[in-house]
SETI-643249 format. One record per residue: x, y, z of N, C-alpha, C, O in turn; residue number from 1. Coordinates in pm, whole numbers, plus 50000, padded with zeros to 5 digits. Example, Ala and Ser with C-alpha at 12.3 -4.5 7.8 and 13.67 -1.06 7.14 Angstrom:
2
51319:49431:50780:51230:49550:50780:51320:49670:50780:51424:49668:50846:1;
51285:49775:50708:51367:49894:50714:51290:50003:50787:51341:50114:50804:2;
END
This chain:
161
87396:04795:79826:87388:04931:79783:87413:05022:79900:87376:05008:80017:1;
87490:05130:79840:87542:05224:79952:87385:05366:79941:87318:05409:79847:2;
87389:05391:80083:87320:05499:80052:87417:05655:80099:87450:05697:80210:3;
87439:05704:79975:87474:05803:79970:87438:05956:80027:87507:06055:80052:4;
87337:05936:80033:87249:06044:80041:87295:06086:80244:87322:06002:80329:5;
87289:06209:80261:87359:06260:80419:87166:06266:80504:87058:06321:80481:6;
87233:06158:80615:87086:06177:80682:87112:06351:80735:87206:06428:80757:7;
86946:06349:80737:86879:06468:80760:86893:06499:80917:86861:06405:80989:8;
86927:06591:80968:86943:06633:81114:86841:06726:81119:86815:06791:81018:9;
86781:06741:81219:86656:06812:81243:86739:06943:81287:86856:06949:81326:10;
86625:07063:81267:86709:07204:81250:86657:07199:81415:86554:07158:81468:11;
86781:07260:81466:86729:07309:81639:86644:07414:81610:86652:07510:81533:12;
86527:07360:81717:86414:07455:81738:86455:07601:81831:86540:07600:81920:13;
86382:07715:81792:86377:07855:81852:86346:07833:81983:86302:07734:82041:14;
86383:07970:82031:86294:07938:82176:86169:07964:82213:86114:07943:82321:15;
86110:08035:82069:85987:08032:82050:85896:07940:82048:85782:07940:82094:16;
85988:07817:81961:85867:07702:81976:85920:07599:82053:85870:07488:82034:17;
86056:07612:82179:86038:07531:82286:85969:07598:82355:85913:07518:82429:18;
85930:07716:82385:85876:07782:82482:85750:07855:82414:85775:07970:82377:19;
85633:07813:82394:85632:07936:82287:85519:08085:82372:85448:08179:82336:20;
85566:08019:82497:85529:08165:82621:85610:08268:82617:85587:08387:82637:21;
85702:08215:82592:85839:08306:82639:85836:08405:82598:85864:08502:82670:22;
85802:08422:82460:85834:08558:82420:85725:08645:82491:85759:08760:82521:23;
85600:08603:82521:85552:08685:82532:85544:08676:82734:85497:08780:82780:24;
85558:08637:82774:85614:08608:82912:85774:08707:82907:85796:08775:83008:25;
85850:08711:82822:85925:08850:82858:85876:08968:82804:85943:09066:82834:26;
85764:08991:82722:85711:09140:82726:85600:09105:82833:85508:09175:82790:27;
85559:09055:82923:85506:09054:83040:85586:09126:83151:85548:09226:83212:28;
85744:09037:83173:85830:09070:83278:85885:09218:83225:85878:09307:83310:29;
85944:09258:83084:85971:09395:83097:85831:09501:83137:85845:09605:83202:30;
85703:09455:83087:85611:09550:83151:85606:09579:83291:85592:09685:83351:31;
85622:09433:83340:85596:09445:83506:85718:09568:83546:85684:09678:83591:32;
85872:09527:83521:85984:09614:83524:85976:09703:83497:86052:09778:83558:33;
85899:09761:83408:85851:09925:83361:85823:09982:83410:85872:10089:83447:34;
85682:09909:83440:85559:09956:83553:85633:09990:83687:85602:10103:83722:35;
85750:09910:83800:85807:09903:83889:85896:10014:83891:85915:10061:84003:36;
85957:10069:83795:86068:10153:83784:85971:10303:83758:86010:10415:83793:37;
85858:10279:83700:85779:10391:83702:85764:10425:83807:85821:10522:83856:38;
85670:10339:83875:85651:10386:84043:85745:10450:84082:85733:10571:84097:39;
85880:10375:84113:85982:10431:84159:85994:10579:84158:85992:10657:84253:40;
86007:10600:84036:86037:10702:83945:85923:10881:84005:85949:11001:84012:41;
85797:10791:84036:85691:10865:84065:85708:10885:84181:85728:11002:84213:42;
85705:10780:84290:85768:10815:84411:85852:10940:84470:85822:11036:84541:43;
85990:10886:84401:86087:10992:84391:86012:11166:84407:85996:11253:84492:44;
85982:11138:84249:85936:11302:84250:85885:11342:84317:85905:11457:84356:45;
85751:11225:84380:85628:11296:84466:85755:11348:84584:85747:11464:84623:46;
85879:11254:84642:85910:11309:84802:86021:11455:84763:86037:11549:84840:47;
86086:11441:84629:86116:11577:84614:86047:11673:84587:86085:11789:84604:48;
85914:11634:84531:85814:11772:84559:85766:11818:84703:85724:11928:84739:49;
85784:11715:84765:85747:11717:84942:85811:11844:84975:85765:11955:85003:50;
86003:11767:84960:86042:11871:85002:86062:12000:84962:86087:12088:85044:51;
86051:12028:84800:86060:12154:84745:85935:12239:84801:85949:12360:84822:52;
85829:12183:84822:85711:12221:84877:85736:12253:85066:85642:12294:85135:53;
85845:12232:85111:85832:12256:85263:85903:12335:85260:85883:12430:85335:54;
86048:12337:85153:86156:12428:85160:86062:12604:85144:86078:12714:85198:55;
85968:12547:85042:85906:12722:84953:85812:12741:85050:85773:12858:85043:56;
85746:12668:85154:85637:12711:85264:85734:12819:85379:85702:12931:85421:57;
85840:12752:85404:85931:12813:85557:85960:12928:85446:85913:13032:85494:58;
86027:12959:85293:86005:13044:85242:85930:13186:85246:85959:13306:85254:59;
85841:13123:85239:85698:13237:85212:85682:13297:85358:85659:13418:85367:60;
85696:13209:85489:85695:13215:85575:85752:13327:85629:85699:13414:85698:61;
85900:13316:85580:86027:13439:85622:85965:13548:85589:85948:13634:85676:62;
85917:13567:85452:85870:13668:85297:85749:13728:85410:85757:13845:85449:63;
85667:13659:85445:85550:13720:85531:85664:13770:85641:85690:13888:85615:64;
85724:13734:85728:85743:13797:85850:85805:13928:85804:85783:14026:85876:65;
85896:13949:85673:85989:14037:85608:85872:14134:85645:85879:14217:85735:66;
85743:14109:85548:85711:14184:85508:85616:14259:85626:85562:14369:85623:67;
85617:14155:85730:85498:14230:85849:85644:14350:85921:85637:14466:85964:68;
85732:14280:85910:85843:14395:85988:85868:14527:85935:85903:14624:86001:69;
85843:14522:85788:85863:14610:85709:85681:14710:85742:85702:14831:85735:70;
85575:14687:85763:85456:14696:85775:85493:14776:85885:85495:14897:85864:71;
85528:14728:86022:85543:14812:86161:85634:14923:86096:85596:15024:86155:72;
85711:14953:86028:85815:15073:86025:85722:15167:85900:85730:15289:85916:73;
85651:15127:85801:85589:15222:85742:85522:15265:85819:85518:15388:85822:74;
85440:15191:85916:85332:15247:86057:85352:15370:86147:85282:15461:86191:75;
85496:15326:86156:85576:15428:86235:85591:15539:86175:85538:15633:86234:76;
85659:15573:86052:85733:15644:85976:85583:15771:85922:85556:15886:85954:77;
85515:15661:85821:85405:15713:85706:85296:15700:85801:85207:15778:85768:78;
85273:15653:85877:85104:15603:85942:85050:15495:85889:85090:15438:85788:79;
84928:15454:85978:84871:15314:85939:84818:15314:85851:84815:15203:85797:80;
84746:15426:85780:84705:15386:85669:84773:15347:85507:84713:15316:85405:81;
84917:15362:85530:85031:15318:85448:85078:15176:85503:85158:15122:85427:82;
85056:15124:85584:85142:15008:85659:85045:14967:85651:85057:14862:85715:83;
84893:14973:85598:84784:14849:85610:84802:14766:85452:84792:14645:85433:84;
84832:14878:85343:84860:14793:85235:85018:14668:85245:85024:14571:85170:85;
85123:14699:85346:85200:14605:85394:85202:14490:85462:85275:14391:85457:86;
85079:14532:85546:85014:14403:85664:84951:14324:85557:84960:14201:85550:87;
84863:14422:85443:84782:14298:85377:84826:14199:85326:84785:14083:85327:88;
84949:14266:85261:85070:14173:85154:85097:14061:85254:85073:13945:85221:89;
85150:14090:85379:85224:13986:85447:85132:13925:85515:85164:13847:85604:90;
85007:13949:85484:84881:13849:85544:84845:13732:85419:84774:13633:85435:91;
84907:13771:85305:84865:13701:85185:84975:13606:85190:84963:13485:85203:92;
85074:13667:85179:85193:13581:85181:85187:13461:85291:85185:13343:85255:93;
85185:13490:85389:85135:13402:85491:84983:13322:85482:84958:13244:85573:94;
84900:13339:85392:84826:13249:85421:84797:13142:85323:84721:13046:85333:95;
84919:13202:85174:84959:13113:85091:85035:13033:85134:85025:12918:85091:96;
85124:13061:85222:85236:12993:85278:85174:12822:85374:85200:12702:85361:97;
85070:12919:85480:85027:12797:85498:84933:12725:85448:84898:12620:85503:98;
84870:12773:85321:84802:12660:85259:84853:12539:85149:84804:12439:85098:99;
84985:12613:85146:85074:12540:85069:85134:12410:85185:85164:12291:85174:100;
85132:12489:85276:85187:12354:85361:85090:12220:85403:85119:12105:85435:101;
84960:12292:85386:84833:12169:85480:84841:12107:85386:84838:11986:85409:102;
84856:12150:85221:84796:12090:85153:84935:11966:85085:85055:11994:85079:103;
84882:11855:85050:85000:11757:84977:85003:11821:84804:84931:11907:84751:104;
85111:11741:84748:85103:11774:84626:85014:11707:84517:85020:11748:84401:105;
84941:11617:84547:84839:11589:84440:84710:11707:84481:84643:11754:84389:106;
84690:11740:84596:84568:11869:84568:84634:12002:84512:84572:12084:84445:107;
84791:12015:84555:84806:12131:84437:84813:12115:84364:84793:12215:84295:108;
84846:11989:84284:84863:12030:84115:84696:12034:84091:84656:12118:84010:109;
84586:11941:84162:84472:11967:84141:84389:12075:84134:84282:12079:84073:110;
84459:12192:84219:84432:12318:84238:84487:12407:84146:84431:12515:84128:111;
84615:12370:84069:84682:12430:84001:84612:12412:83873:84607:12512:83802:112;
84540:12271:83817:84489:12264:83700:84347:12348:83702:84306:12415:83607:113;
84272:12330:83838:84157:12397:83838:84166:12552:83762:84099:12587:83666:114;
84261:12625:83828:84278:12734:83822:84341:12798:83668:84330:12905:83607:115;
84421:12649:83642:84441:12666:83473:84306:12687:83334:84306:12761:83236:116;
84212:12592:83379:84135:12600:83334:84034:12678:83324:83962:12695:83226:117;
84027:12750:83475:83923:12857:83493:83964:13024:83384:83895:13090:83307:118;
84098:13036:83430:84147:13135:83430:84301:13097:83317:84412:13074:83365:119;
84276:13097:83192:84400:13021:83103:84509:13191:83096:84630:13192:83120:120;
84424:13318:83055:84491:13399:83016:84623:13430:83136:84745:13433:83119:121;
84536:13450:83264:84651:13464:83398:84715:13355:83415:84830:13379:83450:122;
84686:13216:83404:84809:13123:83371:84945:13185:83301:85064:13195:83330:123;
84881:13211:83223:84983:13183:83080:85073:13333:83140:85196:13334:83148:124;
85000:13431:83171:85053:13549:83209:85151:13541:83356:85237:13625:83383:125;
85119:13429:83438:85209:13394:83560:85301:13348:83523:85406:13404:83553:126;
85307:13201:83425:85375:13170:83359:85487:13255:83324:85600:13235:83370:127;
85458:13352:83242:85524:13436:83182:85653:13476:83227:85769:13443:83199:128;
85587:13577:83323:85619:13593:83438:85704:13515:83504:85820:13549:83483:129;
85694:13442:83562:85794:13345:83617:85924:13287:83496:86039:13253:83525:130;
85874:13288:83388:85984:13277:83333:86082:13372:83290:86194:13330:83264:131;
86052:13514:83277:86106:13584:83317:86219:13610:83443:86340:13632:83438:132;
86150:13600:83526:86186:13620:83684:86336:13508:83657:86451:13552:83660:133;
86306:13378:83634:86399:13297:83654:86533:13309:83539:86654:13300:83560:134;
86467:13329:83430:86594:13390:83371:86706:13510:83431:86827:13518:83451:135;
86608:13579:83444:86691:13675:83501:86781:13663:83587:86891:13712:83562:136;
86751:13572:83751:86783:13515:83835:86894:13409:83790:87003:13419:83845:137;
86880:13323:83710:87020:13291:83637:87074:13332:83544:87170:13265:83507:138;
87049:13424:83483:87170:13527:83407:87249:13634:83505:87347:13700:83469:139;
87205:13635:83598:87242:13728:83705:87367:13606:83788:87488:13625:83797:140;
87287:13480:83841:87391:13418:83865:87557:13378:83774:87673:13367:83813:141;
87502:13369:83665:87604:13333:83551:87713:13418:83571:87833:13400:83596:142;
87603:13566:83544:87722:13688:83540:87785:13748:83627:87860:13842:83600:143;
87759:13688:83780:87791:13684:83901:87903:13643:83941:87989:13706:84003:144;
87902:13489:83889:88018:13379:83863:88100:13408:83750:88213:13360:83762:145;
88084:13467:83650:88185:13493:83530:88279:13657:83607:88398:13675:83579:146;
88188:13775:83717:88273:13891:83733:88376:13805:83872:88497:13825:83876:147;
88315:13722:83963:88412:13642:84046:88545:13568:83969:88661:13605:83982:148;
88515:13496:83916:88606:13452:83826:88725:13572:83736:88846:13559:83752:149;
88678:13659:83663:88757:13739:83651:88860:13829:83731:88978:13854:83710:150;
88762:13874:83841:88838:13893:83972:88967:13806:84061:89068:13847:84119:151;
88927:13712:84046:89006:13607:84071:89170:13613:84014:89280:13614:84069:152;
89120:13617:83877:89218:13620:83797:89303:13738:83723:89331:13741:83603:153;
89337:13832:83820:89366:13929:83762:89518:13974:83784:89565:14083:83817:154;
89581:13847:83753:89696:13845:83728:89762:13908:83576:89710:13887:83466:155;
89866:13974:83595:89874:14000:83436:90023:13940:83407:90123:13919:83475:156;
89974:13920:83228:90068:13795:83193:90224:13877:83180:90232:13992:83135:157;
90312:13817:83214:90416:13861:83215:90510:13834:83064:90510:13714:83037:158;
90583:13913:82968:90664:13857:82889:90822:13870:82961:90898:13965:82978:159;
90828:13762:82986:90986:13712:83066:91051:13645:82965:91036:13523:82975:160;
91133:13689:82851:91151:13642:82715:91320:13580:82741:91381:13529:82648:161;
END
């Protein structure tokens, strides 16, 4: 007697159940990779906040001296008692300037949340404010670069038919 019947071949196993770590041994390795590229990622920002934070200190820095130079000529001009509200400004400016510098950026944002919390309405009102300011500051650039550009181009078209 013939046997007809087709032997049975075993179905190849997953790699789940040759391995059955694996799967979860690669959501191990993409976490670790996550986690690694996060850092990275955090890194980064912290050393470009470094430097956005050293660039806006020598900033404030100039802004104070502006403003102490500007202080001696109201002195001169109006008297000291007009050039003391100038000294004060450029005593403020300057001593934001250097507290911005002693300090790293995890105590300012720490300082920054303190102050959020104490005080939410003047947040929100600095905020404001600043967003203002910066619009403006690039709509001004935009329209800066769009009257250059026109300038540029102020050729007129010729019909040479």
């Amino acid at each position: 007697m013939n046997d007809t019947t087709t032997p049975v071949r075993p179905t190849p196993m997953t790699d789940a159940e040759t391995n059955p770590g694996g799967f979860k041994g690669a959501t191990q390795s993409f976490k670790d990779e996550a986690g690694k590229l996060g850092k990275t990622a955090a890194d980064k920002a912290r050393l470009y906040a470094d430097d956005g934070k050293s660039k806006a200190s020598g900033a404030l820095g100039e802004v104070a001296k502006l403003f102490d130079d500007a202080a001696n000529t109201v002195d001169e001009k109006l008297g000291e008692q007009y050039g003391q509200y100038a000294h004060s400004a450029a005593k403020f400016v300057d001593d934001f300037a250097s507290t911005l510098n002693t300090k790293n950026v995890d105590e300012l944002l720490e300082d920054t949340r303190q102050f959020v919390r104490k005080s939410p309405a003047v947040a929100v009102g600095i905020a404001a404010a600043l967003g203002f300011v910066i619009a403006r500051v690039v709509k001004a650039g935009i329209d800066g670069a769009a009257d250059a550009g026109e300038r540029h181009s102020t050729r007129k078209p010729t019909n040479d038919a």
